[in-house]
BAGUMI-175767 format. One record per residue (C-alpha): residue number from 0; residue in one letter; x, y, z. Coordinates in steps of 0.25 Angstrom, whole numbers, plus 5000, padded with zeros to 4 digits. Layout:
BEGIN
- NUM, a, X, Y, Z
...
//
This chain:
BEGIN
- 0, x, 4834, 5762, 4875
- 1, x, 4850, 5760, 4879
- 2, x, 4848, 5769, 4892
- 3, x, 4837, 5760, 4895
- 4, x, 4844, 5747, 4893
- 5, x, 4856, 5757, 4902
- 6, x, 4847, 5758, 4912
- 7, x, 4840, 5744, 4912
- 8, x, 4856, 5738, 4915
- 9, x, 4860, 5749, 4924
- 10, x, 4848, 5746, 4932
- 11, x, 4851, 5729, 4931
- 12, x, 4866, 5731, 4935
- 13, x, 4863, 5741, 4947
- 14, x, 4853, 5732, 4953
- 15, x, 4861, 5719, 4952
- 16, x, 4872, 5728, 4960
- 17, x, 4862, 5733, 4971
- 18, x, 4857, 5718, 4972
- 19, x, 4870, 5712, 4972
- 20, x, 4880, 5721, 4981
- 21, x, 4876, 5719, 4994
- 22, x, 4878, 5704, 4993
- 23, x, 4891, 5706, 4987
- 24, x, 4896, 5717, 4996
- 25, x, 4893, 5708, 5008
- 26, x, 4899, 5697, 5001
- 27, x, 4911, 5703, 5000
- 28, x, 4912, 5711, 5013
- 29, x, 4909, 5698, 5020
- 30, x, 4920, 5691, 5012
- 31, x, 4931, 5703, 5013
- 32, x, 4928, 5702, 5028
- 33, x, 4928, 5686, 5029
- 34, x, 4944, 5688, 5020
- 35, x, 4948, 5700, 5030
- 36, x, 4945, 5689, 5041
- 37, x, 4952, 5677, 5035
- 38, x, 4964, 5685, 5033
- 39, x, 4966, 5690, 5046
- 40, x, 4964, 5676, 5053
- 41, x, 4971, 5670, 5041
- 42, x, 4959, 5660, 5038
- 43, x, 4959, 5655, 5025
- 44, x, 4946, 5646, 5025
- 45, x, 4937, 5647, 5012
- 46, x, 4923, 5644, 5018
- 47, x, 4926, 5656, 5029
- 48, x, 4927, 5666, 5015
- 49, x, 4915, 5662, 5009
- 50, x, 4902, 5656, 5020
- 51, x, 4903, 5670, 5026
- 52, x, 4901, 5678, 5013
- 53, x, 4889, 5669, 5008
- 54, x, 4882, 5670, 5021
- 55, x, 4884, 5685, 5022
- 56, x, 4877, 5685, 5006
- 57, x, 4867, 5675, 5011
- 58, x, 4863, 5685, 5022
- 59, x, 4865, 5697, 5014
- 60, x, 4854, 5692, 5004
- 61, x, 4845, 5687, 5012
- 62, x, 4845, 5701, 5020
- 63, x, 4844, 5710, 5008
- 64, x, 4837, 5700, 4997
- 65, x, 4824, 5706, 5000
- 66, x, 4830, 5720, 4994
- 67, x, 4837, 5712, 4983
- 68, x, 4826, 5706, 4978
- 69, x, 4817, 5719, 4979
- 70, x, 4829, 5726, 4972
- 71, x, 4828, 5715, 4961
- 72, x, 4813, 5716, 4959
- 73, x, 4813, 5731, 4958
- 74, x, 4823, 5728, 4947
- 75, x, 4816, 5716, 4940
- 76, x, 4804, 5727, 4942
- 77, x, 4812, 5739, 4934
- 78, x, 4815, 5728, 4924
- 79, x, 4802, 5725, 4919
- 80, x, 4797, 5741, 4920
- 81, x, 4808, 5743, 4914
- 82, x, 4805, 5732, 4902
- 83, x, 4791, 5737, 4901
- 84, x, 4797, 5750, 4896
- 85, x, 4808, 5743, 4885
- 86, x, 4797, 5737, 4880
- 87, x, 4788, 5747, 4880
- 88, x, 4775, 5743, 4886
//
């Protein structure tokens, strides 16, 4: 029963990391890229940091959301399975 519950979290955490990272990675690759650029034309504008990286995640989830939310089905699916067996039916 604990290996099962193990299991059940380990299986939640992996999926919100695999659904999560590409947003994040392209968040913060667009973001060191947009700093490497302001320091070395010495730009100090606040908007310049922050548009760019919201439009690189807009983009990044419209192009991979279909797989996000087939990724999150699958999951939700494993869940109930998953539930069925806890309880026993």
């Amino acid at each position: 029963m604990e290996q099962y519950l193990l299991d059940v979290a380990r299986d939640a955490l992996l999926t919100v990391i695999k659904v999560a990272s590409p947003v994040l990675l392209i968040g913060l690759l667009v973001g060191l890229i947009v700093s490497i650029f302001q320091a070395t034309t010495q730009i100090n504008e606040q908007s310049l940091h922050f548009v760019p990286k919201i439009i690189a995640m807009i983009v990044t989830l419209l192009l991979l959301g279909s797989w996000i939310l087939t990724t999150m089905k699958e999951f939700t699916l494993r869940m109930y399975e998953n539930m069925l067996r806890f309880i026993g039916l």
